[in-house]
C-alpha positions in Angstrom: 63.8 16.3 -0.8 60.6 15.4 1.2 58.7 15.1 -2.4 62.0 12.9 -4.0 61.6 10.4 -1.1 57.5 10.0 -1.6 57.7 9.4 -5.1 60.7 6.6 -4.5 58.4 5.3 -1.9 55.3 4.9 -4.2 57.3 3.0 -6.8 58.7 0.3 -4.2 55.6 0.4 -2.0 52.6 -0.4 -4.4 51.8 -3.6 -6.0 54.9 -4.2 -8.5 52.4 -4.4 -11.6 50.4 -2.2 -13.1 48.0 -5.2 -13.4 47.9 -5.6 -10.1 47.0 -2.7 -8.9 44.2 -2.3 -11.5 43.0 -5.8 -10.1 42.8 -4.4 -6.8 40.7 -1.2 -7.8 38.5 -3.7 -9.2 38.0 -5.5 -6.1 34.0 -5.1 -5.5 35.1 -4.1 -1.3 37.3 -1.3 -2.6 34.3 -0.3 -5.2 32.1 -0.1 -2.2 34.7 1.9 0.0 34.1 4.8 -3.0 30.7 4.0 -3.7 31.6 3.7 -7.3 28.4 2.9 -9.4 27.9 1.5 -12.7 26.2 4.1 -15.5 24.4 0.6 -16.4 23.8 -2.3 -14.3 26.1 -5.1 -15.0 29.1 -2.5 -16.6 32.2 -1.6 -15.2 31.8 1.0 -12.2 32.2 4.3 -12.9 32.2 7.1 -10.9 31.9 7.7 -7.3 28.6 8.5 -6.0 30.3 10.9 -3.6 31.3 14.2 -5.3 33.0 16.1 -2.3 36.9 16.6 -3.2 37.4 15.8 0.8 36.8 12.4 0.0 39.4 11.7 -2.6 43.0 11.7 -2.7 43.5 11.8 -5.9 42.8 14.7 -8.6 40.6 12.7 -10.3 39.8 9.9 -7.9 36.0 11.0 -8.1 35.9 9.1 -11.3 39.6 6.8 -11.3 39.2 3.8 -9.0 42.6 2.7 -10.0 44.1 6.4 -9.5 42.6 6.4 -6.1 43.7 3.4 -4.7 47.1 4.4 -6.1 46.8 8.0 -4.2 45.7 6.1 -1.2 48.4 4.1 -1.1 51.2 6.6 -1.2 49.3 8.6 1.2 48.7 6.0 4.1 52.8 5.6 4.0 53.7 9.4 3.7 55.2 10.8 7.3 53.0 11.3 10.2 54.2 15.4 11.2 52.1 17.2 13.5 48.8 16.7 12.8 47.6 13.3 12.6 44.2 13.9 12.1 45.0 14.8 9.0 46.9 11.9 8.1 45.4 9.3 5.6 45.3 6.8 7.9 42.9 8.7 10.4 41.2 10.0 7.5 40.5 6.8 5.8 40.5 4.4 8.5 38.4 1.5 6.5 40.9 1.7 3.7 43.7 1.2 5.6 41.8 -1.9 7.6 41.1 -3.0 4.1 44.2 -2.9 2.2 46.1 -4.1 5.3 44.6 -7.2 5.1 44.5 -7.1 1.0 48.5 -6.4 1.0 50.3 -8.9 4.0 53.6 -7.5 2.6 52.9 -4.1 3.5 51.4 -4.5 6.9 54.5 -2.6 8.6 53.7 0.3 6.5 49.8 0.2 6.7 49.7 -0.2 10.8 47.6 2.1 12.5 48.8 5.1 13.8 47.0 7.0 17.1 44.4 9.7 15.5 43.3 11.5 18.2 39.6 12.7 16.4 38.7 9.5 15.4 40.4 7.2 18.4 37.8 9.4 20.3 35.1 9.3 18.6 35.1 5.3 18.5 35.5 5.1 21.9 32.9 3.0 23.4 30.8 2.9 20.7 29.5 -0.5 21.4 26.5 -1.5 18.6 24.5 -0.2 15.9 20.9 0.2 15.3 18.5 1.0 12.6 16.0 3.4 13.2 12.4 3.7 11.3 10.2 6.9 11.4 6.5 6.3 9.9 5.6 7.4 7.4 4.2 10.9 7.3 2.1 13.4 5.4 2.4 16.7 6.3 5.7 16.4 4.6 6.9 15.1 1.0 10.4 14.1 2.6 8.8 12.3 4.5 5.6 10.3 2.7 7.6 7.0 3.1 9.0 7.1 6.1 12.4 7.9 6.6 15.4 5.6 8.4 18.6 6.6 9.8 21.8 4.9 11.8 22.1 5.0 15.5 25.2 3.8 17.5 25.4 2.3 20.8 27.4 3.9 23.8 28.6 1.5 26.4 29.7 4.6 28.5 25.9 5.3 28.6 22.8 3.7 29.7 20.4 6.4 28.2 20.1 6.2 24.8 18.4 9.6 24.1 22.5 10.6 24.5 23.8 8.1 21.9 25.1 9.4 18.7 22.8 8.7 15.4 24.0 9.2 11.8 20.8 10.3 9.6 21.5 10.9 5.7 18.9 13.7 3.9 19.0 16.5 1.7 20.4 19.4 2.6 20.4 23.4 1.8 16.2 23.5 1.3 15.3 26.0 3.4 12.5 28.5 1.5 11.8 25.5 -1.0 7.6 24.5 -1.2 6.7 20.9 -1.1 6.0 21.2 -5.6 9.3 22.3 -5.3 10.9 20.0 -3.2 8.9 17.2 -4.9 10.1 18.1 -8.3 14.1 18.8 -7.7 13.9 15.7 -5.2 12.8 13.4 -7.9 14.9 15.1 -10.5 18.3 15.4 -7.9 18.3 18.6 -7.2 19.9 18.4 -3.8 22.8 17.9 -2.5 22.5 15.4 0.2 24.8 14.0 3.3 25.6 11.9 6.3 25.0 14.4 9.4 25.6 13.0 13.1 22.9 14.0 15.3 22.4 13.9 18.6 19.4 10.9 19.1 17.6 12.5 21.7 17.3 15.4 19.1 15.9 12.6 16.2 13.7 11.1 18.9 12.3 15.1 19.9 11.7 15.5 15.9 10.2 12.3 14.9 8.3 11.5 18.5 7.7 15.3 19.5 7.1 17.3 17.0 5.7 14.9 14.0 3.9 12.2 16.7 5.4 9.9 14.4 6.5 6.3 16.0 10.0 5.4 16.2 11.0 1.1 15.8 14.7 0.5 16.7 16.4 -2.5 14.6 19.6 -3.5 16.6 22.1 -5.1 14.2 23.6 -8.2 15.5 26.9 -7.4 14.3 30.2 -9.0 14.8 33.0 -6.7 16.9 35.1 -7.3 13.4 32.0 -6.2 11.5 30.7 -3.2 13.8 34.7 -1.6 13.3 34.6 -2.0 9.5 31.1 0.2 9.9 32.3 3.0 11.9 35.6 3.2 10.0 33.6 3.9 7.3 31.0 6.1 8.7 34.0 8.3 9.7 35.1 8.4 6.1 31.8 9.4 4.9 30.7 11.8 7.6 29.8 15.1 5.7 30.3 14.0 2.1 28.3 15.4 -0.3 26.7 13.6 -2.4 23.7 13.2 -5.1 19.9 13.3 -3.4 16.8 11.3 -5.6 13.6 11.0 -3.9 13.1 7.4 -4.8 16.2 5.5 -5.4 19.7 7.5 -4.1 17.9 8.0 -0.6 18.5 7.2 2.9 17.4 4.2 2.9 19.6 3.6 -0.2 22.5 4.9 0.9 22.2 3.3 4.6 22.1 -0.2 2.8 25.1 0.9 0.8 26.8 2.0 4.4 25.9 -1.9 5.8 27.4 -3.2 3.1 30.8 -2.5 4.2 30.3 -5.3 6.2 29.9 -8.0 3.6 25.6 -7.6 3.5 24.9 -7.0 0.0 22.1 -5.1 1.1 22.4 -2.2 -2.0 23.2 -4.7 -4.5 20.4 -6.7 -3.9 18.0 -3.4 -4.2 17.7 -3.5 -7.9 14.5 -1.8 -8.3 13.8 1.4 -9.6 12.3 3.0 -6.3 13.5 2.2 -3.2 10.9 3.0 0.1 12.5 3.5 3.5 9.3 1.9 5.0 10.3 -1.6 3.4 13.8 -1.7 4.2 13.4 -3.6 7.2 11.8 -5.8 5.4 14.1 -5.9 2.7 16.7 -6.7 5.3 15.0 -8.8 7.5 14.2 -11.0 3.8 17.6 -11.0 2.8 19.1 -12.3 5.9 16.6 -13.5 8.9 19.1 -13.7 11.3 20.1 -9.4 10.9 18.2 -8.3 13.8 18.6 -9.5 17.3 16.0 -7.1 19.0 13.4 -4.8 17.6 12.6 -2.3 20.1 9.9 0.2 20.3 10.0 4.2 20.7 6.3 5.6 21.2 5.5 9.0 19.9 3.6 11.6 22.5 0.5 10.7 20.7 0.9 6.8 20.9 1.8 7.9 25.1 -1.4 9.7 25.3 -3.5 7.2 23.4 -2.0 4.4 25.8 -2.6 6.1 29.2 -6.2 7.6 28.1 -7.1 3.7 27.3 -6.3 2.7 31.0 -8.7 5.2 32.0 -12.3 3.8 32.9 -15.5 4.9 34.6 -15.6 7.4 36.5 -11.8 8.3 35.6 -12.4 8.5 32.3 -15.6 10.8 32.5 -13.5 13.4 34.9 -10.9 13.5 32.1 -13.5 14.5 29.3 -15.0 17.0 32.0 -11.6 18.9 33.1 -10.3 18.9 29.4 -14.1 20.5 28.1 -14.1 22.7 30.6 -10.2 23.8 30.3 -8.0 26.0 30.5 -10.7 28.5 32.7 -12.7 26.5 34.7 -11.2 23.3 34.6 -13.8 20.7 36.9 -11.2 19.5 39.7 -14.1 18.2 41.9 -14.2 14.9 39.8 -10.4 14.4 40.3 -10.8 14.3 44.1 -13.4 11.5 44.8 -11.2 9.5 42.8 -9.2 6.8 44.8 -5.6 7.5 44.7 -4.4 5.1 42.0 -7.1 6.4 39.8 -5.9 10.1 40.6 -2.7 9.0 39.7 -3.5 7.7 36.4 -5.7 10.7 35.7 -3.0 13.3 36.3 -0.4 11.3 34.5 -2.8 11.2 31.2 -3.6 15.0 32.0 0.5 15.3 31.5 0.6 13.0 28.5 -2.3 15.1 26.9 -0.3 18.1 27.7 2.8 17.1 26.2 0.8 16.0 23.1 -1.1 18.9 23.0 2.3 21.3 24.0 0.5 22.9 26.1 3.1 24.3 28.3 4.9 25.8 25.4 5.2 29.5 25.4 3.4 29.3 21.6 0.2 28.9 24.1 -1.9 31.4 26.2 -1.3 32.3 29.3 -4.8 30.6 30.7 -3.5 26.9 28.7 0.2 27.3 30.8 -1.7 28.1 34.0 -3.7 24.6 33.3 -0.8 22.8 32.4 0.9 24.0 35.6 -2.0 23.2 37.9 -1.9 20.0 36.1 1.9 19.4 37.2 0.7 20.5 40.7 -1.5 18.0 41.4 0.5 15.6 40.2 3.5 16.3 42.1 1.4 16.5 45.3 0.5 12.6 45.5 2.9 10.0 45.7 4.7 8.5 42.6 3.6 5.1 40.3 5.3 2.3 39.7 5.6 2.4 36.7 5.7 4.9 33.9 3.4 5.7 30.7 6.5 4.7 28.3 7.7 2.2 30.3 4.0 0.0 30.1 3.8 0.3 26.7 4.7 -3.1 25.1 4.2 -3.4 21.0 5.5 -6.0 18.7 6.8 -4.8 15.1 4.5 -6.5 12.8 6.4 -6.4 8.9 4.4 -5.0 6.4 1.4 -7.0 5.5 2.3 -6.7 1.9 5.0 -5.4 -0.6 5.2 -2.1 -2.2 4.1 -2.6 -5.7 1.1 -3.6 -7.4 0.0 -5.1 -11.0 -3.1 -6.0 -11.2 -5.8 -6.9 -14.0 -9.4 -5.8 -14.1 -11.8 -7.7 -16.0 -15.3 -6.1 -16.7 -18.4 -8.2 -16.2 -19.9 -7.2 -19.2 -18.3 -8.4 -22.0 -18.5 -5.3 -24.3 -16.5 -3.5 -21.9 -12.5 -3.1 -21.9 -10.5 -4.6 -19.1 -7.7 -2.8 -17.3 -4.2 -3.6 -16.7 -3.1 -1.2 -13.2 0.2 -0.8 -12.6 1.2 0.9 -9.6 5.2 1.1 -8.4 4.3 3.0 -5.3 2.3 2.3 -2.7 -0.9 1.7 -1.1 -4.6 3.0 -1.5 -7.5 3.6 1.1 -8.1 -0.5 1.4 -4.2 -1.2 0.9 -3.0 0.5 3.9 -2.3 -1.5 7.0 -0.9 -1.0 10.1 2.9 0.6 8.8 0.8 3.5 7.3 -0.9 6.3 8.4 -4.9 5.4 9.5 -7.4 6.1 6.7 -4.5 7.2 4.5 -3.8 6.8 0.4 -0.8 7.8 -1.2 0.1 7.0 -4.6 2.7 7.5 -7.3 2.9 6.9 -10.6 0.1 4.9 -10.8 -0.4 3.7 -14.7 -4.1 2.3 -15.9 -3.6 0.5 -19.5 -7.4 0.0 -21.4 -8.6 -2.3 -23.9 -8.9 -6.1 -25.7 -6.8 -8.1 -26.9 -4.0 -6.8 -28.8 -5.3 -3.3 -28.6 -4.5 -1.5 -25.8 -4.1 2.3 -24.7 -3.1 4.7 -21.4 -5.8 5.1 -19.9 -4.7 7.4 -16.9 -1.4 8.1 -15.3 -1.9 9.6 -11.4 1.3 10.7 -11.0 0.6 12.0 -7.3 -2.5 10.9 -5.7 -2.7 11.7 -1.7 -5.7 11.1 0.6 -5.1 12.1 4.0 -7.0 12.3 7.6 -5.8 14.2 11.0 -4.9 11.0 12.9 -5.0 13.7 16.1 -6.6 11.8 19.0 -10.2 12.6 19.5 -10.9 13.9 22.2 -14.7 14.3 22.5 -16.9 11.2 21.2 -17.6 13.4 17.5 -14.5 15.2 17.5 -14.6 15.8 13.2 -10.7 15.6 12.5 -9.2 17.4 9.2 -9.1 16.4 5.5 -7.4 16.5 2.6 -6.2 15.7 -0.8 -4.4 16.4 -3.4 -4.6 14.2 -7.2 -2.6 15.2 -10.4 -1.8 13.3 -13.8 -3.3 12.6 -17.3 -6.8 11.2 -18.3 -10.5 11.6 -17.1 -11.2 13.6 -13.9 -13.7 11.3 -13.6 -14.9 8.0 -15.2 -18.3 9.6 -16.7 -16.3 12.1 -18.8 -15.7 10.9 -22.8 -12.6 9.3 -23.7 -11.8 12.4 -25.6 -11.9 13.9 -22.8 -8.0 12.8 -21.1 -5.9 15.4 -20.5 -3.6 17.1 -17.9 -5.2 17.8 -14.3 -4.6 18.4 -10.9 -7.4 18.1 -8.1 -7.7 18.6 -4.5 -9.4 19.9 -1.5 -9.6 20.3 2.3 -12.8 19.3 4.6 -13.2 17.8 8.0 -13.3 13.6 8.3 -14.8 11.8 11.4 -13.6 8.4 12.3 -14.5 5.3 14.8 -11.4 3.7 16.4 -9.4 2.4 13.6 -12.7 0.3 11.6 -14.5 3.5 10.3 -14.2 6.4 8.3 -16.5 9.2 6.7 -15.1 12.5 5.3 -16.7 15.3 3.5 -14.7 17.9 1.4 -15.3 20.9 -1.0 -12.7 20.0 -4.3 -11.4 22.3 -7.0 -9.6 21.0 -10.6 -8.3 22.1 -13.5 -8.1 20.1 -16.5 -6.3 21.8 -19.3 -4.9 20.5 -23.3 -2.5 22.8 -22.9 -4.6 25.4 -25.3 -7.4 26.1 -22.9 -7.8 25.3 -18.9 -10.8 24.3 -17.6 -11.6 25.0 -14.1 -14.3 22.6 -12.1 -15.6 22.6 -8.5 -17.5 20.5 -6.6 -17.8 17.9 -3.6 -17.0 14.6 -2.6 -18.0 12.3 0.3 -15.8 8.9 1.5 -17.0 6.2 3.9 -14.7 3.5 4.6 -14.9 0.6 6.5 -12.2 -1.7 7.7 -14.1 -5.0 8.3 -11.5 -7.0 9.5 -7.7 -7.0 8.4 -8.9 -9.3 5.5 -11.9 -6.9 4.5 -12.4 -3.7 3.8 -14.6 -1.6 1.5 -15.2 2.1 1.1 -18.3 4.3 -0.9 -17.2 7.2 -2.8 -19.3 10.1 -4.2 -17.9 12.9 -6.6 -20.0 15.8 -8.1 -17.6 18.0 -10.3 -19.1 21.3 -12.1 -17.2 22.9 -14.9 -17.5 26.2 -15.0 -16.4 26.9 -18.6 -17.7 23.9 -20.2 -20.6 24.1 -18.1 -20.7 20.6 -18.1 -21.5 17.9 -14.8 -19.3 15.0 -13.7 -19.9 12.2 -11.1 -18.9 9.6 -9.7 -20.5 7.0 -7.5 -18.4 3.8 -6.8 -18.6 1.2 -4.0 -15.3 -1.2 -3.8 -14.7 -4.0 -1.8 -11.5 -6.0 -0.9 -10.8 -9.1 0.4 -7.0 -10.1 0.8 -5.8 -13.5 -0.2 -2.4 -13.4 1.0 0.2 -11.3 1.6 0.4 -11.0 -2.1 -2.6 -11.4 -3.4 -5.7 -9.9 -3.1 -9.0 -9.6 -5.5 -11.8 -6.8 -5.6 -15.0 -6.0 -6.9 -16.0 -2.7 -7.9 -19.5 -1.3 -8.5 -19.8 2.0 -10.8 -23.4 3.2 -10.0 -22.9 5.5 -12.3 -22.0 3.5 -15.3 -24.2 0.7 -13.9 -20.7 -1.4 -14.3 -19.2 -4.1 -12.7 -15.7 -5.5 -12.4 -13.5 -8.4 -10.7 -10.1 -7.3 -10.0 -6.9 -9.3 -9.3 -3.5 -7.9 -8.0 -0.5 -9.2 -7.5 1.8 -7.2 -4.8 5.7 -6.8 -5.6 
């Protein structure tokens, strides 16, 4: 009988034409409530990007828009019972706001019921934020930044206990970075929307990474912030589909906004997608998105800050108790301080600690012992003002530039071929500003195209190419910081080896880089390659040096030297290159590069995309 009387009710309750309802399931709203996706752009949707069975009514609603809506339909006017939580309407809260307002005639039906899980999970959830993590080396998840969804509580003035909804792979425990890069690129991974407690994102990112956090607030209507967390409830621990460089979070959090009318995902019709320019993206497509950008500083931007503050005599007793710690730390300098400069001193002491972890049980006994003395002292003079976090004001400057580049090299010697560079992703040692690791290079797919005229060839293809430097505070005045890199593709291993010579290779190394503030650069490193045709490998080791200077934000130039031996070939290659870059605009730039080797010369132009 209960089955009889849902059956009558689906034929008297849905739209009374077939075409009707199809027209509905074709509304582009509902397409975006099931995140179906065109196999082409510009066809007909498909199927849902979402392959979790939890998150479709019908049998074959993963690939049926029209069967869905029809299941969801029935379903939101089936009987309460017992458990409302498991009731369509607490399940699918979104769709019900939706096709309440799509269907007048059945608003008696498609009222909302009380659902206990979700009613309390709304409650006083009062805004919505984006939230950027820099970008970040020591991980491939991570190269371009990552960006994740925090809500508001009105029930709570600290944020650290505010909820935040961060989407990522999942199940990749054991897996190696070649690994992870590989099935990320080729989907591998399942992926999902996990809520996490913020102060837990903020230990992560800030703590354990030292990466910076900027907060985005959305400026969100209250009709506009419901239609959101409806549909973040639907979507809550869905699987679905990870790609490295287009399905990712900062895809599918642009696909979550646009359940408020943004656009955002439909206007992302690249190829790649970068987490560190979605802001941008956003901030592009609509100026008025944001209402406040706030700032979350990592322990090492904390420790930076209250180590600046520190002069004279200050400073010198903080370079003397940290050289001579944990053993003998020299607390005689700390006490013919004045008190304000004690105060400072012991609160950078604490910052350093926290950066450093040194009260962490993963350190000696003798480095607790300082770090306790430390928090001794401290506690024995009065309290500041103010604190470290609280003093640190910074202003979120957009990316000086876009992702992509294409640019065109043009020899100054007219026998020589010119170059066509086309690279999708994303900056280079004279590239990089401020959103990007210091004295950093990391890029992706990079394609060089030689020759004249109508004839053309690949020249190399850098699939991976990463350059990167320990941005650890220094300490001592020389403090030499860690190097390394890794480079792998097709062509030359370096430009003084034949054309003939283009094949497979990978590259890298590890040495020790010393820098000057944030202008200068020089690093030192022992490399090892391979190069092989796939019928022989041939292994080659060797050195190279880097200097790099940052003139101003409009000039920069760096001096590279390569020695490469082969051991098989018993052959020699160098390379000995100065380049120089002077920006434009924010989209153009030009350079000049010197081969020494060659005894070449060539103007460059490049467009940014």
């Amino acid at each position: 009988m209960p089955i009889l009387f849902l059956c009558l009710l689906c034929l008297i309750a849905v739209p009374s034409r077939a075409s009707d309802l199809a027209s509905l399931a074709n509304q582009p709203y509902w397409q975006v409530l099931g995140h179906y996706e065109a196999a082409v752009p510009g066809a007909r949707p498909g199927s849902s990007a979402i392959h979790d069975t939890g998150f479709f009514l019908a049998a074959d609603g993963q690939y049926n828009a029209e069967h869905e809506l029809q299941a969801t339909l029935a379903a939101m006017q089936a009987p309460v019972g017992d458990a409302p939580d498991q009731h369509a309407k607490c399940r699918f809260p979104a769709r019900r706001q939706w096709l309440a307002s799509q269907l007048p005639a059945l608003s008696p039906a498609l009222a909302p019921i009380a659902c206990p899980a979700y009613d309390g999970w709304r409650k006083a959830k009062s805004g919505a934020s984006l939230l950027l993590a820099n970008g970040y080396l020591s991980n491939p998840a991570s190269f371009y930044g990552h960006i994740f969804l925090k809500f508001d509580d009105a029930d709570n003035s600290n944020d650290l206990l505010h909820q935040s909804i961060n989407f990522g792979a999942i199940n990749m425990q054991g897996d190696s970075p070649l690994v992870y890069i590989v099935k990320g690129v080729a989907g591998g991974y399942d992926a999902e929307f996990q809520e996490v407690d913020f102060y837990r994102q903020k230990h992560t990112y800030g703590d354990d990474e030292l990466r910076d956090l900027w907060e985005f607030k959305l400026k969100l209507s209250q009709d506009k912030l419901e239609q959101l967390l409806a549909h973040t409830w639907e979507i809550k621990n869905k699987k679905y589909t990870y790609y490295f460089f287009k399905k990712n979070c900062a895809f599918r959090l642009l696909e979550l906004l646009d359940v408020t009318g943004s656009h955002y995902a439909e206007q992302a019709n690249r190829p790649w997608l970068i987490p560190l320019a979605t802001p941008v993206n956003i901030h592009q497509a609509n100026p008025d998105a944001f209402s406040a950008v706030l700032f979350h500083p990592s322990r090492q931007t904390q420790f930076e800050f209250a180590l600046n503050q520190l002069t004279g005599k200050a400073l010198a007793a903080f370079y003397d108790i940290v050289a001579a710690a944990p053993a003998h730390a020299g607390w005689g300098a700390l006490d013919s301080l004045p008190l304000a400069e004690q105060q400072a001193l012991l609160d950078t002491l604490i910052e350093y600690g926290q950066y450093k972890k040194l009260g962490k049980t993963s350190n000696t006994p003798d480095w607790q012992h300082f770090y306790r003395q430390v928090l001794l002292k401290r506690l024995a003079l009065p309290a500041s003002e103010t604190s470290v976090q609280g003093s640190i004001e910074k202003t979120y400057q957009y990316p000086d530039r876009p992702p992509s580049l294409i640019g065109l090299s043009v020899p100054l010697k007219r026998t020589a071929e010119q170059q066509i560079t086309i690279r999708p992703a994303y900056y280079d040692l004279l590239d990089a500003d401020v959103t990007h690791p210091l004295f950093s290079q990391l890029k992706m797919g990079e394609m060089v195209l030689q020759g004249k005229q109508q004839q053309w060839q690949l020249a190399q293809l850098n699939v991976i190419d990463v350059v990167a430097v320990d941005n650890s505070t220094p300490i001592q005045p020389h403090q030499m910081l860690g190097s390394w890199q890794i480079k792998g593709g097709w062509g030359k291993l370096a430009a003084s080896q034949a054309d003939s010579d283009r094949h497979a290779f990978i590259s890298g190394g590890y040495g020790l880089a010393w820098r000057q503030q944030k202008q200068l650069m020089f690093r030192a490193l022992p490399l090892a390659a391979l190069q092989t045709d796939f019928q022989r490998v041939n292994p080659y080791f060797g050195m190279e040096g880097q200097l790099v200077l940052k003139a101003t934000p409009r000039l920069s130039a760096s001096l590279t030297w390569q020695y490469l031996h082969g051991t098989r070939e018993q052959n020699t290659l160098q390379r000995r290159e100065i380049d120089t870059r002077l920006v434009l605009s924010k989209q153009l730039d030009v350079r000049i590069s010197k081969d020494i080797g060659n005894r070449t010369l060539s103007l460059a132009g490049n467009y940014y995309w």
